[in-house]
N, C-alpha and C positions, 0 to 999 in steps of 0.2 A: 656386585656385578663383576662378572669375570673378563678379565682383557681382553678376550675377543668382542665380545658384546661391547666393553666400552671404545676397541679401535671402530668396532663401526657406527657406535654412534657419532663419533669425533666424526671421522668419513662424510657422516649425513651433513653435520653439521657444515663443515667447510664445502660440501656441493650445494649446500642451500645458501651461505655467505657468497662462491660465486655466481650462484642465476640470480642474486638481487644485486650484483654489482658490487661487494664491497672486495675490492682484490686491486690489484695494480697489473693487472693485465696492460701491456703495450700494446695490444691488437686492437684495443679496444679504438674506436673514430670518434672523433669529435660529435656527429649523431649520436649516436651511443651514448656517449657521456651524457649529453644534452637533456635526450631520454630517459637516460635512467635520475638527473638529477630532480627532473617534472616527476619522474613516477613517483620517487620519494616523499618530494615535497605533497605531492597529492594526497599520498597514504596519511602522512602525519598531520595533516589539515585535517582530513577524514577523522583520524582517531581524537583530535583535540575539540574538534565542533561535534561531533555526530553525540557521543555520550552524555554530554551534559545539554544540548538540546533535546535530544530524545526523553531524557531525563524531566524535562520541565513541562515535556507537552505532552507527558504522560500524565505529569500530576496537576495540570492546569486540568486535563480531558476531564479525568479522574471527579477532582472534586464538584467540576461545574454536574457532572453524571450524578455524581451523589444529592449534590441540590435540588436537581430534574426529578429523584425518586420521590424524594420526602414530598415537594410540591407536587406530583401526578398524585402522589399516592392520599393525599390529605384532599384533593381534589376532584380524583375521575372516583366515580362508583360504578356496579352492574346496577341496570336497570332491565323490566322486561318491557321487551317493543312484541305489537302483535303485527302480525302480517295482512295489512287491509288488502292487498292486491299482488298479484304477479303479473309481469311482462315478461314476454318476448320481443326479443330482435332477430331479423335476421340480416345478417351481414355477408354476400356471396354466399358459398356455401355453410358458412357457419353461423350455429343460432344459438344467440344468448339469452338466458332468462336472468328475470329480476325480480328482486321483493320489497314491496315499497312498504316502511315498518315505521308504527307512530308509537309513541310512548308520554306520559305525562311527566313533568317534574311535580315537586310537592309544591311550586307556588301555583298549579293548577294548569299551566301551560303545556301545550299539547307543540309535538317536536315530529319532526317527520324527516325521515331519509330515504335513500335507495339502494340496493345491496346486491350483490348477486346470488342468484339463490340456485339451488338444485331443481329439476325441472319436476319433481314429487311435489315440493313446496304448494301448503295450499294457504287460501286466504284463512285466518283466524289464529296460525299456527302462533305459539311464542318463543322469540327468542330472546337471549340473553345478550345485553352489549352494553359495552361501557359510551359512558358522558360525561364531559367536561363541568367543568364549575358552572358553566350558561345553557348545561343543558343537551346543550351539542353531541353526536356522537363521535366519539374520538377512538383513540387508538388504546390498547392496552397498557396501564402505567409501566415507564419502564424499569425492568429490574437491577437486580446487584449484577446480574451475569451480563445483560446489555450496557451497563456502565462499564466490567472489566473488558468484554471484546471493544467495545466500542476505542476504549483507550488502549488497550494493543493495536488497535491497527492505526490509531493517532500516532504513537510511538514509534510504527512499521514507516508508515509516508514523511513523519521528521526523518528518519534515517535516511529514507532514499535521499528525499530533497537533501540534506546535508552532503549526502553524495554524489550528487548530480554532479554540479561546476566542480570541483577537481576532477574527477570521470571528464568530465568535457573539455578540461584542459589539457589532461592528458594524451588523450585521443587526437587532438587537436595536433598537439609536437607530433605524437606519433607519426602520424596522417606526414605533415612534411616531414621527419625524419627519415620516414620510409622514401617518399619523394628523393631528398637526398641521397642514400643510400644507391637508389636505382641508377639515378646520374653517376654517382662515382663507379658503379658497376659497367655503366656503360662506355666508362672514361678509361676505364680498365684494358675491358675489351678491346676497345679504338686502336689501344697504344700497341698490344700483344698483336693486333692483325697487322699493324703497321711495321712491327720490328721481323715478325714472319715474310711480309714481302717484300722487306728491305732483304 
């Protein structure tokens, strides 16, 4: 790296040490200080709680996700349902159709749901849908890919929530240091119009 490149990184570096505060500026107000010591404290709360909670309820999400497949999956089957009937609704201007679809389990028992269907749908048509261990119709077992999204966005909402309350305490000093700041502004002004019409 040749000395220009590295005087301006130095450069970067000490403008970035003063916009977070670590310099001994005399200008600096007792708000300021105040501020900047909440903002700190916040960030490093943040960095000490956010990783290793996010970390655990990724892999809590994770493995309960992994249990959920094996039991859906040793569980739900496709069965064929035929379509004894279609309904319509109509609802103000809009009209919903329906297909009301029975199917047998192997212990003989006949199951009956209601689904929404396209308005072609006729009675006898077959379709394919999964069911529960009772028979039930259910949802599609879930997969390996709904287990990892599912725990990304667990580990997405731990982070916020880890960042909420120092966010909100910061915000908070903010809020009155700003306050402060506006008073001494004004206290400022007060003095300078007083010593002009003195």
């Amino acid at each position: 790296m040749s000395s220009v490149h590295l005087r301006h990184a130095l450069d970067g570096l000490q403008r970035l040490r003063r916009r977070f505060g670590f310099d001994g500026n005399d200008l600096r107000r007792t708000a300021d200080r105040r501020q900047w010591a909440v903002g700190l404290a916040a960030t490093v709360s943040f960095a000490g709680i956010a990783p290793p909670l996010c970390a655990d309820i990724i892999s809590l999400t994770y493995r309960s996700g992994v249990k959920a497949e094996a039991a859906q999956a040793a569980s739900h089957r496709l069965v064929d349902a035929r379509v004894t009937r279609t309904e319509t609704e109509t609802t103000g201007q809009m009209r919903y159709s329906y297909a009301v679809l029975a199917w047998t389990t192997p212990d003989g028992e006949t199951h009956w749901a209601t689904t929404p269907a396209k308005k072609a749908t006729a009675p006898g048509t077959i379709r394919r849908v999964w069911v529960d261990a009772s028979g039930e119709m259910t949802l599609r077992p879930q997969s390996h890919s709904d287990t990892v999204t599912t725990a990304a966005f667990a580990g997405a909402a731990a982070t916020l929530a880890a960042g909420a309350l120092p966010l909100s305490a910061y915000l908070l000093v903010r809020r009155r240091c700003d306050h402060r700041r506006a008073q001494m502004w004004d206290a400022a002004w007060a003095r300078l119009d007083r010593r002009q019409m003195n």
